[in-house]
C-alpha positions in Angstrom: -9.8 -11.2 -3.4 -12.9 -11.3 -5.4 -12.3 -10.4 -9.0 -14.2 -12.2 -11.3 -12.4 -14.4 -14.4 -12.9 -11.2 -16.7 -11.2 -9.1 -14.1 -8.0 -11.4 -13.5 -7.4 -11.8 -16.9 -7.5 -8.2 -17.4 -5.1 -7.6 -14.5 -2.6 -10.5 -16.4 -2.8 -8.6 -19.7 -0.9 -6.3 -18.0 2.1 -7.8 -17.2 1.3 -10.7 -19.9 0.8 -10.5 -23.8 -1.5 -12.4 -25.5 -1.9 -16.6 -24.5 -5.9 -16.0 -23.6 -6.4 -19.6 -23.2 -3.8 -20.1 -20.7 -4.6 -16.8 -18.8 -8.3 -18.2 -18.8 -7.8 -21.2 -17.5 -5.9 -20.0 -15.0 -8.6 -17.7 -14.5 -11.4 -19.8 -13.9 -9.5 -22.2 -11.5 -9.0 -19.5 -9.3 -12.5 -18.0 -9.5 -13.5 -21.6 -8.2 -11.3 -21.6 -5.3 -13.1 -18.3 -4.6 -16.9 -19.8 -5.1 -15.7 -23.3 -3.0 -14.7 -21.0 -0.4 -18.5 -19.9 -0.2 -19.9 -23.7 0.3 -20.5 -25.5 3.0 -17.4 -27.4 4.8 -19.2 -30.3 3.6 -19.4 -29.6 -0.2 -15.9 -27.6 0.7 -14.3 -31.3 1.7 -15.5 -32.8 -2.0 -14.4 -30.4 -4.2 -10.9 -29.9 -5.5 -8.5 -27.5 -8.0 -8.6 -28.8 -11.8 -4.6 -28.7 -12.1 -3.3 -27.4 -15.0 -0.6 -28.2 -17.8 0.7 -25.8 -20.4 2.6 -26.1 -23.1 4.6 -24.3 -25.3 8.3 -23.0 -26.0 10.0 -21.2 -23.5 9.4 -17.6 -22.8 6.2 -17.1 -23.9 5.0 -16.5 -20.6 4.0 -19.9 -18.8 6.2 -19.2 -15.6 5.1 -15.4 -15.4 0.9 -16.2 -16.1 1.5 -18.3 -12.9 3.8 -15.5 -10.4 1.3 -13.1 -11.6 -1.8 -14.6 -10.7 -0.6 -16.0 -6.9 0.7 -12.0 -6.6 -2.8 -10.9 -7.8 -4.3 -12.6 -4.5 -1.5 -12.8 -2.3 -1.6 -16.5 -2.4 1.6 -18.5 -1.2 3.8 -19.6 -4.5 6.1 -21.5 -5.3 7.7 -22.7 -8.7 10.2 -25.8 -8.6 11.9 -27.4 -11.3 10.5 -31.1 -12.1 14.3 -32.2 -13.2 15.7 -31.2 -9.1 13.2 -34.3 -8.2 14.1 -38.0 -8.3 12.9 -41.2 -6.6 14.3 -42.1 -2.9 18.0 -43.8 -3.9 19.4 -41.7 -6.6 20.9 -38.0 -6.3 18.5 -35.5 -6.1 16.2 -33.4 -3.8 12.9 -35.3 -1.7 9.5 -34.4 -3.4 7.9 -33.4 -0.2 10.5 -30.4 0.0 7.9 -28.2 -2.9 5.1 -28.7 -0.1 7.4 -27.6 2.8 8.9 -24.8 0.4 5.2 -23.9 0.4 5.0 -23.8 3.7 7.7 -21.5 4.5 6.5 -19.0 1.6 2.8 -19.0 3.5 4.7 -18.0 7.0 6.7 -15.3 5.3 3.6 -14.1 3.9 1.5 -13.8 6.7 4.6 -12.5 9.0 4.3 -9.7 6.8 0.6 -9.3 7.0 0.9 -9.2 11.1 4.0 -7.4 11.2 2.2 -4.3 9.1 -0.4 -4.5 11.6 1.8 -3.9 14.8 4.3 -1.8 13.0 3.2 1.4 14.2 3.5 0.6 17.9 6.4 -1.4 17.0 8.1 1.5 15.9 7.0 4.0 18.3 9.0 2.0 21.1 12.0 1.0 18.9 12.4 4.5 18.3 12.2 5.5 22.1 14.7 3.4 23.0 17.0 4.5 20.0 16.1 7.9 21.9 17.4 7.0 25.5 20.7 5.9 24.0 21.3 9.4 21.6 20.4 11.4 24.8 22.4 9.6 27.0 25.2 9.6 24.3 24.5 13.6 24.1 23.4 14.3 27.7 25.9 17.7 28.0 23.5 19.1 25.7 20.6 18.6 27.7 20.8 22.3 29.6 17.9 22.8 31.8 15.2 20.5 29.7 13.8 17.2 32.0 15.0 13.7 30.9 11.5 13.3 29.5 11.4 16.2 27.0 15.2 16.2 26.2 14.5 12.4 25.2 11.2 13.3 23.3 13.0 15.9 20.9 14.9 12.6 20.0 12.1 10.7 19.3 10.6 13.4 17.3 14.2 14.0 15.1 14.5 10.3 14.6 11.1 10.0 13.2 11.7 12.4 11.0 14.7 11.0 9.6 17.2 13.5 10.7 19.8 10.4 12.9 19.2 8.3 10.2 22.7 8.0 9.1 24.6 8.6 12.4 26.3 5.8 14.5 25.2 4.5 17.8 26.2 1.0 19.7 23.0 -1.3 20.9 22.0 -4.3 22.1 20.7 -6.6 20.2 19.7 -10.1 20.3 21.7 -12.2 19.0 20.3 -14.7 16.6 21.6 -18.3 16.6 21.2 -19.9 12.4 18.9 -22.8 13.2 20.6 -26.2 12.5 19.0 -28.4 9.7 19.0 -31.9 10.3 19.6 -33.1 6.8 19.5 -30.7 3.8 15.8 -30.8 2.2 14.4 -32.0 5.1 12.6 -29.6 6.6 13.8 -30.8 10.1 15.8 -28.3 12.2 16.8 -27.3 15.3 16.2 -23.8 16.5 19.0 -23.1 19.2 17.8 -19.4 19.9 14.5 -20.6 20.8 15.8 -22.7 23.2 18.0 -21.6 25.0 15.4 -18.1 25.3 12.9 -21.0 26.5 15.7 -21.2 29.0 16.1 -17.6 29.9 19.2 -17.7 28.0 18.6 -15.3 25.6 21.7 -13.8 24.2 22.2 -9.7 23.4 25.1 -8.5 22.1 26.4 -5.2 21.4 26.9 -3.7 18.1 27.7 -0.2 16.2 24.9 0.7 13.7 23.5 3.9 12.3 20.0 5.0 13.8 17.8 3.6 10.7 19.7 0.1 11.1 19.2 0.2 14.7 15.6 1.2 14.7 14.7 -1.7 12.2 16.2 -4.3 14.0 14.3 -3.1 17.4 11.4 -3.2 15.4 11.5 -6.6 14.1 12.2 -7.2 17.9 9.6 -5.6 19.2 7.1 -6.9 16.5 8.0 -10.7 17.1 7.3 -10.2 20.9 3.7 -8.6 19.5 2.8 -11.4 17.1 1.4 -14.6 18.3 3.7 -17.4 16.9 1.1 -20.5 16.9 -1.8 -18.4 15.4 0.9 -17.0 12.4 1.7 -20.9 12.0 -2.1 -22.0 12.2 -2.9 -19.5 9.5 -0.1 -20.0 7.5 -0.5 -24.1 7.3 -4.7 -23.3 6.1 -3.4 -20.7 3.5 -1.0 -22.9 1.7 -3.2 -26.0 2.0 -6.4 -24.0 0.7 -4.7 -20.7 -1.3 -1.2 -22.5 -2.1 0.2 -22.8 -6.1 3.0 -24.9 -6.9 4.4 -24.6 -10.1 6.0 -27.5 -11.3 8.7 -26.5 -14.5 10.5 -28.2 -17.1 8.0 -31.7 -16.6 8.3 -32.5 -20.1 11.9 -33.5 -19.1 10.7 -36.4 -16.7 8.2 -37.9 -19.8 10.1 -41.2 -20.7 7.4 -43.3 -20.8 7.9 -46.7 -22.3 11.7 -47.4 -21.6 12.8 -49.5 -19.0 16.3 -48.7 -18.8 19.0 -45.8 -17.7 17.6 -42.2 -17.1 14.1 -43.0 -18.0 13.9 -45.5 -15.5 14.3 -42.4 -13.0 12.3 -40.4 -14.7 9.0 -42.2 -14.8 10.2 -43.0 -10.8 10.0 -38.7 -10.5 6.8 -39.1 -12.0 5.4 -41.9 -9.9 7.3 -39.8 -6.5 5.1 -36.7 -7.5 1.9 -38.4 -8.3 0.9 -38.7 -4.8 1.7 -35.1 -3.4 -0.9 -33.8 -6.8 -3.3 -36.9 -5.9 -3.7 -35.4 -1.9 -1.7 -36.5 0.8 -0.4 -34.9 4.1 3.4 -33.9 4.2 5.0 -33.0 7.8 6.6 -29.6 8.0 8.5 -27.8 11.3 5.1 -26.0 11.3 2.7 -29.1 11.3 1.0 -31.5 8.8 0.0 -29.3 5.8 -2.6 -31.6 3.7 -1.8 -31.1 -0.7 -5.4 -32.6 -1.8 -6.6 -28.4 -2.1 -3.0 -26.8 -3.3 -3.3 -25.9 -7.0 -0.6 -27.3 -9.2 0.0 -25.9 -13.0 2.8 -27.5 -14.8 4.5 -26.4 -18.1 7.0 -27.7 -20.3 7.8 -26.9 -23.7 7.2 -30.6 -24.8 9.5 -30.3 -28.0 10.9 -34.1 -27.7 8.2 -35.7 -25.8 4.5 -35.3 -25.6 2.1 -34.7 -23.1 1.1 -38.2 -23.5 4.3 -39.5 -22.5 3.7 -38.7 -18.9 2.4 -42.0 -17.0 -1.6 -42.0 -17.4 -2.2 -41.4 -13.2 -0.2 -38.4 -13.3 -1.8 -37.0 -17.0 -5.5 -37.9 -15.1 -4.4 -35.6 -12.0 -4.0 -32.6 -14.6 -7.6 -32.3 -16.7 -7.1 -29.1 -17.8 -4.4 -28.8 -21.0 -3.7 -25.0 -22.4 -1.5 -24.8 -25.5 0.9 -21.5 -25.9 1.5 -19.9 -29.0 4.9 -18.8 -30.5 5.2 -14.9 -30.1 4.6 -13.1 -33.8 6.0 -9.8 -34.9 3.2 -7.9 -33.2 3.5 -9.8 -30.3 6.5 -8.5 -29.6 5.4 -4.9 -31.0 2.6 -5.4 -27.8 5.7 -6.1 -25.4 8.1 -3.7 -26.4 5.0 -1.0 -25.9 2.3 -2.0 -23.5 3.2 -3.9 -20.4 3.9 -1.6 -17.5 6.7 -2.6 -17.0 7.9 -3.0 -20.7 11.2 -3.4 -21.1 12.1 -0.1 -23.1 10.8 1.4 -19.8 13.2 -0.5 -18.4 16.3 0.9 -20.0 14.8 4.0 -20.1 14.9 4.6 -16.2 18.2 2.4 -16.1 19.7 5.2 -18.5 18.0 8.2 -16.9 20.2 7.8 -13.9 22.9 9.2 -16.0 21.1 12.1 -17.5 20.6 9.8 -21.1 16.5 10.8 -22.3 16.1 7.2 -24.2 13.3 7.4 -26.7 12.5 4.8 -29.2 10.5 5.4 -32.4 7.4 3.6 -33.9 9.6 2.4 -36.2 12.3 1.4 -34.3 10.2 -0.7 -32.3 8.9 -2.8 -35.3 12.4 -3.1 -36.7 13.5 -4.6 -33.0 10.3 -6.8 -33.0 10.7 -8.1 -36.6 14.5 -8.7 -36.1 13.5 -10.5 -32.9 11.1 -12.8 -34.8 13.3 -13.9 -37.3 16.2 -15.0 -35.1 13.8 -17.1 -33.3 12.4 -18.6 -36.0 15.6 -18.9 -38.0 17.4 -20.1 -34.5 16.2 -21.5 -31.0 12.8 -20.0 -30.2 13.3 -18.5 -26.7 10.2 -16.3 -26.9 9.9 -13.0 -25.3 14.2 -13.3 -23.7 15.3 -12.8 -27.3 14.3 -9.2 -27.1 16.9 -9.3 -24.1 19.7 -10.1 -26.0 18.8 -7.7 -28.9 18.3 -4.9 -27.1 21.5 -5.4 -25.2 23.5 -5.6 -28.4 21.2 -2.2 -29.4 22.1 -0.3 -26.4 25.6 -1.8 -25.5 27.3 1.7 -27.1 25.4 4.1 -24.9 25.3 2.0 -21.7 29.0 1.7 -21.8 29.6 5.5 -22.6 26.9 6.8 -20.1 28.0 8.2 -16.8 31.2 9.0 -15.1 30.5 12.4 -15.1 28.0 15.1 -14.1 26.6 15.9 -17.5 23.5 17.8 -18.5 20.7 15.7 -19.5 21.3 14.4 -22.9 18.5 13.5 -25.5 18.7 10.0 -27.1 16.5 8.7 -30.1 16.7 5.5 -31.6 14.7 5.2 -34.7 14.5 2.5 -37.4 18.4 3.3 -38.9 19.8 3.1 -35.7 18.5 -0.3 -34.6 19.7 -1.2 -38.3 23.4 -0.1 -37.5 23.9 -1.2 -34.6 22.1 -4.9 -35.3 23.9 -5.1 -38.2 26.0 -8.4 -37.3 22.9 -9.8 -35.9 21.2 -9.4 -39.2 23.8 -10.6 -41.2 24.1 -13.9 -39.3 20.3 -14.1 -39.9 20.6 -13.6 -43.1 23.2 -16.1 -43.3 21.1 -19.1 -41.6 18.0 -18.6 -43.4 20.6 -20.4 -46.6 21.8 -22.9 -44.4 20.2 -26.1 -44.4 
């Protein structure tokens, strides 16, 4: 997708308040992926992503700048959790897993991409032989009509959504779990492709309504449409040239400096991971996938440790170092409001399914965002998921009394007293800690 920085950080801001820097970082290494994409393979060869590191507390919107971005050009995403990793010999998951992870996340999304494109003829014969089986089921009804018509009304109901919930029995194939050779590895063993190779193919029959049954032929039917190898061939250059891995939580594997106990493993994560972020080329079931173009942003909150801390080769293989703020009162003001999908939408359609109008007040709003500021200062800072657990104590009342009934639409409006009664325990044990030293 061509968007320029501008544009992507004006697409973020809607999902994501405030943390410019971050948003422009991000920005501006995926503009360059877009502009290296333009050179020649030569210049394409020499040039790779600026990784990124960003710190700041949890919840202020590292993990969502990064989901939103890959989701703004469809690019294969994964995040992973630096703490699941350790070196070859102690408990914990193999490194190269994030890069096949990647891998799999590419396939999915270009399965999608090809199945929407042979959908339509996909359908159209899934539903025609849904069609053969109603009209044989119903063939008394048939009077003087010709197979061909009586069999074409079907089509024509089920399109239209009029089976959808009656029962039929079909055959199906029957899908064989591939076996993994070892957990993590990426390694396994595809029975149903085998013994299909071998003209084994297993069906079996099963009772499902019409829309189940019409699915499931469809996913059949699409497979048999889609080229296998040119999904996997795609897939592999998306997630070595499009792919972001975001690696979590890698403040928690800085320990540099001790030579004993845990730290000795985590400066041996470290030292596993440096050579997937440095460029080199991991096997998957789908072939070699090379990392030296995949774009990794880390984040940690870096409370105990420092950036520092991580060993120098690893801190050299992320240039680019964004700081994020603590949310302020009008930070959370901004999220409460402007998002689109803000979460007093959120409870607003949650509530509407039974008949509660939910409306908050101006004021209500900068009572729940000021309340939410203190506790975080005055306790843990856990950024934009306090508002989470205040709003649930706001709302618990009416969400348990809601529903269970076929009421008439009942008005709701909580205004600056209301958040005040019902947070009432919360700001008294604020008040409390602000004394206790």
């Amino acid at each position: 997708m061509d968007l320029s920085p501008k544009q992507i950080v004006h697409e973020l801001d809607k999902y994501i308040i405030g943390q410019s820097e971050a948003k422009k970082a991000v920005a501006i290494a995926l503009r360059n992926r877009y502009r290296r994409s333009k050179l020649s393979p030569e210049l394409m060869d020499e040039i790779t992503p600026k990784n990124i590191i960003m710190k700041g507390p949890t919840g202020v919107g590292k993990t969502e700048i990064a989901r939103r971005l890959a989701k703004l050009v469809k690019a294969p995403f994964i995040k992973v959790e630096a703490t699941k990793y350790t070196e070859v010999g102690y408990v914990g998951r193999d490194v190269e897993s994030m890069v096949r992870d990647l891998a799999e996340c590419a396939i999915r999304l270009v399965r999608e991409e090809k199945t929407a494109e042979v959908e339509f003829k996909a359908r159209a014969v899934a539903e025609r032989k849904v069609a053969k089986v109603l009209a044989e089921n119903n063939k008394s009804d048939r009077g003087e009509l010709s197979k061909e018509v009586f069999e074409q009304n079907f089509v024509d109901a089920i399109h239209e959504g009029k089976y959808d919930n009656a029962v039929i029995e079909i055959e199906v194939a029957d899908q064989p779990k591939p076996l993994e050779l070892s957990p993590g590895s990426g390694a396994a063993i595809d029975l149903g492709s085998i013994f299909s190779g071998m003209g084994m193919g297993k069906r079996k029959r099963r009772k499902l309504t019409v829309r189940e049954a019409v699915n499931i032929l469809m996913a059949e039917e699409a497979d048999k449409l889609i080229d296998n190898d040119a999904v996997n061939a795609e897939a592999i250059r998306r997630a070595e040239n499009d792919g972001i891995i975001f690696i979590d939580e890698i403040d928690k594997i800085a320990g540099k400096g001790n030579t004993s106990g845990a730290d000795v493993s985590r400066e041996g994560v470290q030292r596993d991971i440096l050579p997937i972020v440095e460029g080199c080329t991991v096997m998957t079931k789908y072939g070699p996938v090379k990392t030296d173009y995949i774009l990794f942003i880390a984040a940690g909150a870096f409370h105990v440790s420092k950036v520092e801390d991580l060993i120098p080769e690893l801190q050299g293989r992320f240039p680019i170092q964004v700081e994020l703020s603590s949310l302020t009162k009008q930070d959370f003001i901004d999220i409460l409001t402007q998002p689109e999908n803000a979460i007093t939408m959120q409870y607003s359609v949650l509530l509407a399914v039974d008949n509660i109008d939910l409306k908050f007040t101006p004021d209500a709003i900068e009572k729940i965002a000021e309340i939410a500021e203190d506790i975080n200062s005055t306790s843990e800072d856990i950024g934009a998921r306090r508002l989470h657990t205040v709003m649930e104590y706001l709302l618990e009342d009416i969400s348990f009394n809601a529903g269970g009934g076929d009421y008439p639409v009942i008005p709701v409006e909580i205004n600056a007293k209301y958040v005040e009664e019902h947070l009432e325990k919360i700001i008294k044990n604020r008040d409390l800690k602000k004394y206790v030293l």
